[in-house]
Every structure is written in C-alpha cells, then in structure tokens.
C-alpha positions in Angstrom: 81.3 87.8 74.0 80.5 91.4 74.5 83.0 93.8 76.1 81.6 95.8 78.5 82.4 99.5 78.7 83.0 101.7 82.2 81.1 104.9 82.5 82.1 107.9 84.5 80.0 110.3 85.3 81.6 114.1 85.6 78.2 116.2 85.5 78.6 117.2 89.1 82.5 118.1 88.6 82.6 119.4 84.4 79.3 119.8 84.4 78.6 122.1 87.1 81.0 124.1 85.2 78.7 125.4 82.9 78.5 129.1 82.5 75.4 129.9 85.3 74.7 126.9 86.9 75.6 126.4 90.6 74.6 123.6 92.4 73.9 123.8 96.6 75.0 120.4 98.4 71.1 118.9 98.5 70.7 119.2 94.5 74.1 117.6 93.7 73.1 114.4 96.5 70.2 114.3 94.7 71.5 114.2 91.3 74.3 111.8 92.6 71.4 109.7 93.6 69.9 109.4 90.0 73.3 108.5 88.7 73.3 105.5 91.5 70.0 104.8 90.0 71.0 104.9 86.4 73.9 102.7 86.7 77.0 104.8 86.1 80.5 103.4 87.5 82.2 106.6 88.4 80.7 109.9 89.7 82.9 112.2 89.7 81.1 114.2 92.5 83.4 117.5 92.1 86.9 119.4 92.4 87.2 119.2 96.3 89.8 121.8 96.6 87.9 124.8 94.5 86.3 125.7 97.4 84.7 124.9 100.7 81.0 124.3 99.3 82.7 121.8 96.7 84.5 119.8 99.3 81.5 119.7 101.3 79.9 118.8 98.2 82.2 115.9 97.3 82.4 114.3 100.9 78.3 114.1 101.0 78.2 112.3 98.1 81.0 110.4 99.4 79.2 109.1 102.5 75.5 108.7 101.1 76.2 106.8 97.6 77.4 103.3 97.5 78.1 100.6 95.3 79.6 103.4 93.0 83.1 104.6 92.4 83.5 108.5 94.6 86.1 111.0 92.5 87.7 114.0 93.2 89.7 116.1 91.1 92.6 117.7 91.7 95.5 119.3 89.9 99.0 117.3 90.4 100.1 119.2 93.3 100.3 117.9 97.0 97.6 119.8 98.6 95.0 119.1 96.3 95.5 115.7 96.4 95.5 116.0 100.3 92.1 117.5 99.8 90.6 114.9 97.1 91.8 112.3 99.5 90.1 114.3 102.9 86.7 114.2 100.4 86.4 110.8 99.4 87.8 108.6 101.7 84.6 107.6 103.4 83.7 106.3 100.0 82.8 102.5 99.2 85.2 103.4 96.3 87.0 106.3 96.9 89.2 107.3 93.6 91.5 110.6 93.3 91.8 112.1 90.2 94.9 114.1 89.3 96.0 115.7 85.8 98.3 117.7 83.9 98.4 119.6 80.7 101.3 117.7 78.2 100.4 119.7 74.8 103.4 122.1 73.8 100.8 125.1 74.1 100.0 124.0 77.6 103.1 123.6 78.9 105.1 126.6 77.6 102.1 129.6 78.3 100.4 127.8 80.9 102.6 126.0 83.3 105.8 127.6 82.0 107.3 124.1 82.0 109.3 121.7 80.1 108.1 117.9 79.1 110.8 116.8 81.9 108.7 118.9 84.3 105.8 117.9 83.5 106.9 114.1 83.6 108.5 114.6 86.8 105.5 116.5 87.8 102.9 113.7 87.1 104.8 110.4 88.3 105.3 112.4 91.7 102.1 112.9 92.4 100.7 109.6 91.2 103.0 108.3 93.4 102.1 110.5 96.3 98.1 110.2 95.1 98.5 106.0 95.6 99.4 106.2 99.6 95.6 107.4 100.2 93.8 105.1 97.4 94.5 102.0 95.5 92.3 103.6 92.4 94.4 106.7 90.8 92.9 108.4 87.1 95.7 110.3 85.5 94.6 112.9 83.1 97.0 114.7 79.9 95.1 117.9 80.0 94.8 118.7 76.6 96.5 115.3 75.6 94.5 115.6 71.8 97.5 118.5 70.7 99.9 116.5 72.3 103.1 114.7 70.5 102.5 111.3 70.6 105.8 110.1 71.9 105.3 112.1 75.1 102.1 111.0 75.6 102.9 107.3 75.4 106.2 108.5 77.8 104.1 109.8 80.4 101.6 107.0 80.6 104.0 104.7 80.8 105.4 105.7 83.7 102.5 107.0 85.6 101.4 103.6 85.2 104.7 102.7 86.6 103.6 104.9 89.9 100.7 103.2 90.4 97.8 104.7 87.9 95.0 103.0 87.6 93.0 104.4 84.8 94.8 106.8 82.4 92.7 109.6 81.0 93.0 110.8 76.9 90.8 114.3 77.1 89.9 116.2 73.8 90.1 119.4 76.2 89.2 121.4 74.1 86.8 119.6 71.5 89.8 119.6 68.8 90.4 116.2 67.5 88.4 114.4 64.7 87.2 111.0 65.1 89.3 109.1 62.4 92.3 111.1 63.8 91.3 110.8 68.1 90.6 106.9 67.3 93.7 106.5 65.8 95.3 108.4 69.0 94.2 105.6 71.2 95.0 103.2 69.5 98.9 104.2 68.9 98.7 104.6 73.4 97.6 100.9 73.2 100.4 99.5 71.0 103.1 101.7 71.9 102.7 102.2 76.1 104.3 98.5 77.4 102.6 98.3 80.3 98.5 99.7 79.0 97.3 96.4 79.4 97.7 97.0 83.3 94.9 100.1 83.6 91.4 101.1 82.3 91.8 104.0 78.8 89.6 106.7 79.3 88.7 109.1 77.4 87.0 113.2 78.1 85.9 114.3 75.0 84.3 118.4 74.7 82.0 119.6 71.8 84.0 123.0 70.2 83.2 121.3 67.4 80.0 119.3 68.2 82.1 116.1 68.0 82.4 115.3 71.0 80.1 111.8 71.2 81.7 111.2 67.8 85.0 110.8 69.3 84.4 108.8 72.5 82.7 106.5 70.0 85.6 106.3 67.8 87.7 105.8 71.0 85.6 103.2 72.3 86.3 101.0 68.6 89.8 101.8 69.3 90.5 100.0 72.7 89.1 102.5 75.4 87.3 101.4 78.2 85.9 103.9 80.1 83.6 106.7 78.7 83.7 110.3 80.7 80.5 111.8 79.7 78.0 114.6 81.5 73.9 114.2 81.6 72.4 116.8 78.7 76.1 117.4 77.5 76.7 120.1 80.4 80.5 121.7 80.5 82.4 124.1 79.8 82.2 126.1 76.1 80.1 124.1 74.3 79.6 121.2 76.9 81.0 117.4 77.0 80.3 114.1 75.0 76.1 113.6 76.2 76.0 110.4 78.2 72.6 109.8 76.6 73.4 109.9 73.5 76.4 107.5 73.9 74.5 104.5 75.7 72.1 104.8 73.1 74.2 104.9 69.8 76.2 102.1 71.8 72.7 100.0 72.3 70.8 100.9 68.9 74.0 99.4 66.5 74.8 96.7 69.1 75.4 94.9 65.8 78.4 97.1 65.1 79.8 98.0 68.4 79.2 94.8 70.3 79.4 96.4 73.5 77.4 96.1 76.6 77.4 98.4 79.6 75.7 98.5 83.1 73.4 102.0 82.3 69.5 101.2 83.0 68.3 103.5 79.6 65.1 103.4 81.1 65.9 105.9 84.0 67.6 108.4 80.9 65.0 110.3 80.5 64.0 111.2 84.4 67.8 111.8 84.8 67.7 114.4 82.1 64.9 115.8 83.3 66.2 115.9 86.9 69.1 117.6 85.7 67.6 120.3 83.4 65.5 121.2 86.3 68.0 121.6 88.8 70.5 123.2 86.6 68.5 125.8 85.0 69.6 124.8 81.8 66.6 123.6 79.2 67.5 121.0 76.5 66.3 121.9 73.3 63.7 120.2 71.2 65.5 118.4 68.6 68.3 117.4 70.9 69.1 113.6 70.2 67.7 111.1 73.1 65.9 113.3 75.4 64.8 116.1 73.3 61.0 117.3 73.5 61.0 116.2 69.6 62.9 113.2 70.0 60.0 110.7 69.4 57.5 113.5 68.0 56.3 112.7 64.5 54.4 115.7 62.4 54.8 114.8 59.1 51.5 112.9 57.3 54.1 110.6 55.9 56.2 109.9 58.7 52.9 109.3 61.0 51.4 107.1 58.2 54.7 105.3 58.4 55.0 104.8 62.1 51.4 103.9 62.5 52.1 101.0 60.0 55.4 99.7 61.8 56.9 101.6 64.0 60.2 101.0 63.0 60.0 103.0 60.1 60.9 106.1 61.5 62.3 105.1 65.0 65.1 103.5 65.6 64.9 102.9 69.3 61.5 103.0 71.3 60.5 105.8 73.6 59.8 103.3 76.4 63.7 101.8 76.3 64.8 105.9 77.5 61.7 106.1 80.0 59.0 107.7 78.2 55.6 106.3 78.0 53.4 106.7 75.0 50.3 106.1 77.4 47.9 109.1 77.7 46.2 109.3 81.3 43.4 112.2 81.6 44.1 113.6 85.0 41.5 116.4 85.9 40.6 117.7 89.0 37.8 115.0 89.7 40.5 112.9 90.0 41.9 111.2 93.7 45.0 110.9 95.3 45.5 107.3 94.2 45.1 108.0 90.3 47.6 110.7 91.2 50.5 108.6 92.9 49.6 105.9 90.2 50.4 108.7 87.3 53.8 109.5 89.0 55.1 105.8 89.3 54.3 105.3 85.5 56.7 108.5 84.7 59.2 107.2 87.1 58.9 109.2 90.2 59.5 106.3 92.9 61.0 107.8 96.0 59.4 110.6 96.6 58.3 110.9 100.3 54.5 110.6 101.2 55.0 114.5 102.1 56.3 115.6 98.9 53.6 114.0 97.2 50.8 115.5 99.6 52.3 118.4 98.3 52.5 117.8 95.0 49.2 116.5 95.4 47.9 120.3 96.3 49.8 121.7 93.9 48.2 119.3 91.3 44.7 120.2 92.6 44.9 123.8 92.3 46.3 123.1 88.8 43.0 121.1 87.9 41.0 123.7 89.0 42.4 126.2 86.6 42.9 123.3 83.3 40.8 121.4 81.3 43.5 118.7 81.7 46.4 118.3 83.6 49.7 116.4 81.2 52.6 114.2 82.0 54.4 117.9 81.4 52.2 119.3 83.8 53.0 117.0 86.1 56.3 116.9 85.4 57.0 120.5 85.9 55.3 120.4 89.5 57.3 117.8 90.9 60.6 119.3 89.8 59.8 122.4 91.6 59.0 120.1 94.6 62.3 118.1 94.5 64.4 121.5 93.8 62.1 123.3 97.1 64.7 125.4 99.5 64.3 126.3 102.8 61.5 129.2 102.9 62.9 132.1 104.9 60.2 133.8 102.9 56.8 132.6 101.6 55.2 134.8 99.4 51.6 135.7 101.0 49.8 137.8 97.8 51.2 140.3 95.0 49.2 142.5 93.0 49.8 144.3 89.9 48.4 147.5 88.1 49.8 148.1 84.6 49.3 149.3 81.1 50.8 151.4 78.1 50.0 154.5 79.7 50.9 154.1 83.0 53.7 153.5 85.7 53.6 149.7 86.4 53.7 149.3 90.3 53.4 146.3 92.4 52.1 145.4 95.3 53.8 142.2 97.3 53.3 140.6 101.4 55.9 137.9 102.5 55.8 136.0 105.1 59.0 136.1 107.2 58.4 133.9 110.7 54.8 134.2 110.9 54.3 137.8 110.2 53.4 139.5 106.8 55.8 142.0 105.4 54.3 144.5 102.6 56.2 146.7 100.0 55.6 148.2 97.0 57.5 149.5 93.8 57.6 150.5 90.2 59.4 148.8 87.3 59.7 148.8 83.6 57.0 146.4 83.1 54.6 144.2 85.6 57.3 141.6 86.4 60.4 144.4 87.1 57.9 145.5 89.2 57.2 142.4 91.1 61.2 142.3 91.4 61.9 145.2 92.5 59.1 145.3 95.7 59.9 141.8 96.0 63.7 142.6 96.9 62.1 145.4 99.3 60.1 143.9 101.3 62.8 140.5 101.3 65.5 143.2 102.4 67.8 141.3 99.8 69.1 142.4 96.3 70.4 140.7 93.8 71.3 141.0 90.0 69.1 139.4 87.5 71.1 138.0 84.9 69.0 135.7 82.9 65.1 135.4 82.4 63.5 132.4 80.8 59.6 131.6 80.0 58.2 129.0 78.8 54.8 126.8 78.5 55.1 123.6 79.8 52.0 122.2 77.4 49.9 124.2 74.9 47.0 126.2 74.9 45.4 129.6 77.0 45.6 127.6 79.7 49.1 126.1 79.7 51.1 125.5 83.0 53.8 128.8 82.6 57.2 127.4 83.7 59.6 130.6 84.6 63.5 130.3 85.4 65.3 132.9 86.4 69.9 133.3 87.1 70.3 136.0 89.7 73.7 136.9 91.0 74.6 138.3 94.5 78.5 139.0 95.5 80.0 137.2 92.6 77.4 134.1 93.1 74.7 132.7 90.8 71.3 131.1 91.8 68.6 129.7 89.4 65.1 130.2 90.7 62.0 128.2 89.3 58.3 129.0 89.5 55.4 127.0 88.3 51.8 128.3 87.5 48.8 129.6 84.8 49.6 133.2 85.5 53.5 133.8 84.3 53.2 136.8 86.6 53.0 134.8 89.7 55.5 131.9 88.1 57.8 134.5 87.4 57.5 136.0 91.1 57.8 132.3 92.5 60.6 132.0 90.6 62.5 134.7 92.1 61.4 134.3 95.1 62.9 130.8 94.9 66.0 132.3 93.6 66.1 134.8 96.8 66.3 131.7 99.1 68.4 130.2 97.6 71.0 133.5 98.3 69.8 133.6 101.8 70.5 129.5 102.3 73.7 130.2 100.6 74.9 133.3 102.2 72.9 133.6 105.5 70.3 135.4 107.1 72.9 138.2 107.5 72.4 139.4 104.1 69.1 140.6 105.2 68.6 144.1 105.4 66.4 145.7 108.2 63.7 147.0 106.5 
C-alpha cells in the first residue's frame, strides 16, 4: 500500500518573500482559495507578527478556508507566539509554527547563543506554543549545517514538549540529495520518540536543488513536503510544489507514494499566482512552463504524432491544460464565452466578473483576427487582480518622435469628474507616467518594467507589469491591451491604486 505524503503550502508566508512581490489581504484569500482547491494540507497563510497587514492577512485566511490546516509563523519567543495563536485560532485547524536556528554559524553570529540556549530556548516555547493549539511545527533554522547529535537532541525533546511535526529546512539551499537524505534518515533512527510526529522538510534552491532534496527526503522517511507555487522565496526561491507532485506521480513506480493534490488545478494555480505576484515563469520551466508541452522539432512532432508518449512523459491535460483549439472571434456570444472559460478552469467567477470580462473580450475581438486561450487568459487575471478604482483612466494621448519632446496628454476620473494633466518624459510611456502621477496627485518610484505579448503576431494582446514603490512599499500594476502604450498606462494606473488602497486617500495631493 501506498504511503501518502502531507503537503504544506508556504507561498503566502516564504513566498511572499520574494524580492518585489507584496500581496494586499484580497490577493492572498484568493490565492488561499486555489490552494483549498488544489488540495494542499497546510497553508501557511503568513508570519502574523511582521506586521499588521500580515496578521490581518493570516486571520482572513483563517476564518474563510476550511477543511485545511491555518499556520503562522513565529520566531520562538513569547509574543510572537501570542500573535500566531491571536491569527489562527478561528481556524478549522489552527497550527503555530515556531523555529530556531541550531547550526554553529547561526547560533554564535546570529543569536549569540550556545546549543544549551538554544535547546532551552526551543522546548520553552513549544511548551508555551501547545497551551493555544494541539498542532505545534518546530523548525531548526538552518538544520542542513547542523551537527547531527544536536539536531537529534533538540527534536527529541521538543517532541517531548508537545511538537507535533518537526521541520528539517535546507535554509539556505546547501545540502546535496545523497547527503540531505541521509540527514533524515539518521533523525529517524537516532531521535526515540520520531515515530510520535510528522518529518518535514523546507528545502531553498541556492543551488537549484531544492526539489532534488525534498525528493530524496521523501525516500528517506519524511512525511510532509513544504513547497511554494512557481518556486517563489527568498534568493533563488523554494522546492516548486509542481514539480514535486508531478515527479512524485510520473515514477509512481519508484516512489510509490500517493498524495491528496488535484494536478489538474496546477496549472490555473500557477497561473493565478504569476498573475498576482508579478513574477512571470519562464518558458522552459518544468510543469507549468509556456514550453512545457510545446514540441518544435520535425522529429520530436513526428514522434509525438505517432504516440504521444514518445516525448511526454505526463499529459498536458493531468496539470490542466487542454490541447483543444476553440476559435473565439468577435461574432461569437456570451455562451461560447463562459463555455471557453469552464474548459480552462475558470469556475467561480461571479456572473459580474464575467459580464466584464465579457466586454473586455469584445473589444479584444474587434481589434484580432482571433482571440486565444492566452488571450483569454490574460483578461481574466486582470479581472480577478481588479482594485478599488479611486481613479479610472478617461483618455491619454501621446505625441512623440526622434526629434521631438515626447509629451502626454491624460483625463482621470476621480468621483465623477475628469481631471486633465499633461507632461514630458524620456520616451511616450515616461510621459504617460509622469502626467499620470500629476493629474492622480500621487508619486511613486518605478522600479521594474516588464512587456510582453501574450500570443503572437501585429496584433497580439500586449501584457505590461509594472513594481512601483511609495514610502518603503512595493505594488505590481498590470495592464492588458493591443496598444502597449495604453497596457502600459493601465498598468500603472493599476499600480497607483493599489498605493492609494494601501496607504489611503491621504496620499493624495491637491492638485
């Protein structure tokens, strides 16, 4: 019989801690929701003392998912605990999460503390973590360039406190997979009491390891999996959940392992994610990549058309990809419409959002020969990641060329009434910015620009992101259209309400 494996879920804690991405309270409840959907066992939905947004964060997710373990973070002191426990505890299955670093490096330039410290340090809190919550996760920050004696030390009587999973991180993407395989497995024969708790494992990519070694930790006696959607994390990012349910379910044969993940819903998570983070995944990345199933070769498509097998290992249906074409133009109705976004796996959306995406779609047509699954891809994940308006963007015009000034011309609409500004710029779309940030009464600090067409040809859809930053904050924008002038204006206005939600309407300026 198959064992079956625990996954936990840290995109919205690790994740979100990816240089430039900062989630508002609606994106991570709706990511939280896909991971529902998916089938992950843990979420853990963030590090409820960083700050108040994060708390606010945590408890949400806390209250609106269910059937699905709720964790916190928190560093093994009292009042973080207090706070983890404050976030989660209206959770079906609230769990705290508390850790320590126990490698020599961590302890003696870090903490400043000795392994008796440290030991003390950890059973303490366990013990003070366990009167909230029956479920405690210890963590050994950095427990890959750890001595091994301490590390089975430590467990052992955490475990003793009342731990309920005990966590193994590669914090810093170090180990190799014969060596962090054989690291578990000396915790399972040498802690007495191991039977008694789930082994988990956090495994980071330095090295681009990092699914490499949750594997090898998994053939070794671990039982839960930490993993992020896309990879996200800090440095180089975290073991990809994708990529781990799928190596575990394409060599069933060698693993014989099961797990509760619904591949089928991999793909729209990815895709939910990307979107919402601002952070693309590249073509020929494993699972989810744009490439991933794309054949160009003569050979390789001669070979696929005879048996598919030949050069795919897994199908692009088991992830949630669809090889079916459908021709949407703008002849077609609102039924063919909806139809199209059930078969791509867009199945709560509210009748309003799809009126709107419906418009959206329309407008599209009216401009393309043919509207793609990309195409419509790209519109709804602008629709899902919509903010409050506190400016809608009226018209914008724009005079350029090599031998003159650019200038721009742009009317928002702020409560009904039009607000028009102009300015100059180093090019058409600095232009745009700059009377854009006039007439919004709102600057900000554009840190990171990023084009690029959703489908091919003259007429592809133009998908812009932009990273702005305002007092120490970052906010990704998106904008959708044929004209990557108005895309790249949508997308910053976009990015300027998402400031104003953030901040208030008292960054305003009077204009």
């Amino acid at each position: 019989m198959s064992k079956i494996i625990k996954i936990f879920d840290t995109t919205l804690r690790d994740g979100e801690q990816t240089p430039g991405v900062n989630l508002n309270i609606q994106e991570k409840l709706e990511i939280a929701r896909q991971l529902e959907k998916v089938g992950v066992d843990v979420i853990e939905a963030g590090f409820a003392i960083a700050s108040p947004g994060d708390f606010e964060a945590v408890r949400t997710v806390a209250r609106n998912i269910k059937g699905v373990t709720i964790a916190s973070l928190s560093r093994a002191v009292e009042k973080d605990i207090d706070r983890a426990w404050e976030a989660v505890k209206d959770a079906e299955r609230p769990r705290i999460h508390t850790f320590i670093a126990t490698s020599d490096i961590h302890m003696k330039y870090k903490l400043k503390m000795t392994e008796e410290e440290v030991l003390e340090r950890a059973v303490a809190c366990v013990r003070y973590a366990k009167k909230y919550c029956e479920d405690i996760e210890f963590s050994a920050e950095d427990a890959s360039r750890s001595r091994d004696e301490f590390l089975y030390r430590i467990f052992e009587e955490v475990i003793k406190a009342g731990a309920t999973v005990i966590n193994i991180p590669d914090t810093v993407g170090y180990a190799a997979p014969a060596e962090f395989g054989k690291l578990i497995r000396g915790i399972r024969e040498n802690v007495a009491n191991i039977n008694k708790v789930d082994i988990s494992v956090h495994c980071h990519n330095d090295l681009g390891l990092a699914v490499a070694n949750t594997l090898a930790a998994m053939e070794n006696g671990a039982t839960q999996l930490e993993c992020t959607i896309n990879g996200l994390g800090e440095r180089a990012g975290n073991a990809a959940m994708e990529e781990v349910i799928m190596g575990i379910n394409t060599r069933k044969d060698f693993y014989n392992i099961t797990h509760k993940i619904d591949t089928t819903q991999i793909y729209r998570t990815s895709k939910l994610v990307s979107s919402l983070t601002g952070v693309n995944v590249q073509p020929n990345k494993a699972i989810v990549g744009a490439n991933a199933f794309a054949h160009e070769s003569g050979i390789h498509q001669h070979g696929v058309m005879a048996e598919k097998t030949t050069y795919e290992i897994m199908t692009p249906e088991s992830v949630g990809l669809t090889q079916n074409k459908m021709i949407l133009g703008k002849l077609s109705g609102r039924h063919a419409f909806e139809e199209r976004l059930k078969e791509l796996g867009y199945t709560t959306l509210t009748s309003a959002e799809i009126q709107s995406a419906f418009g959206k779609f329309k407008s599209l047509a009216d401009k393309k020969k043919e509207v793609t699954d990309r195409d419509i891809e790209a519109l709804i994940e602008v629709e899902v990641s919509e903010v409050a308006e506190f400016f809608e963007l009226e018209s914008f015009q724009i005079n350029s060329g090599n031998k003159v000034i650019a200038t721009s011309t742009v009317n928002l609409i702020r409560n009904g009434e039009g607000i028009t500004e102009a300015a100059t710029g180093d090019g058409p779309v600095d232009a745009a910015f700059n009377a854009m940030e006039r007439a919004a009464g709102v600057s900000v600090e554009l840190e990171a620009y990023n084009l690029r067409a959703v489908t091919e040809g003259k007429d592809a859809l133009g998908e812009v992101t932009v990273r702005v930053s305002k007092n120490g904050k970052t906010f990704v924008g998106r904008g959708v259209s044929t004209d990557v002038i108005e895309a790249s204006v949508k997308a910053y206005l976009n990015a300027i309400n998402r400031a104003i939600a953030d901040f208030g309407e008292g960054i305003i300026k009077a204009g």
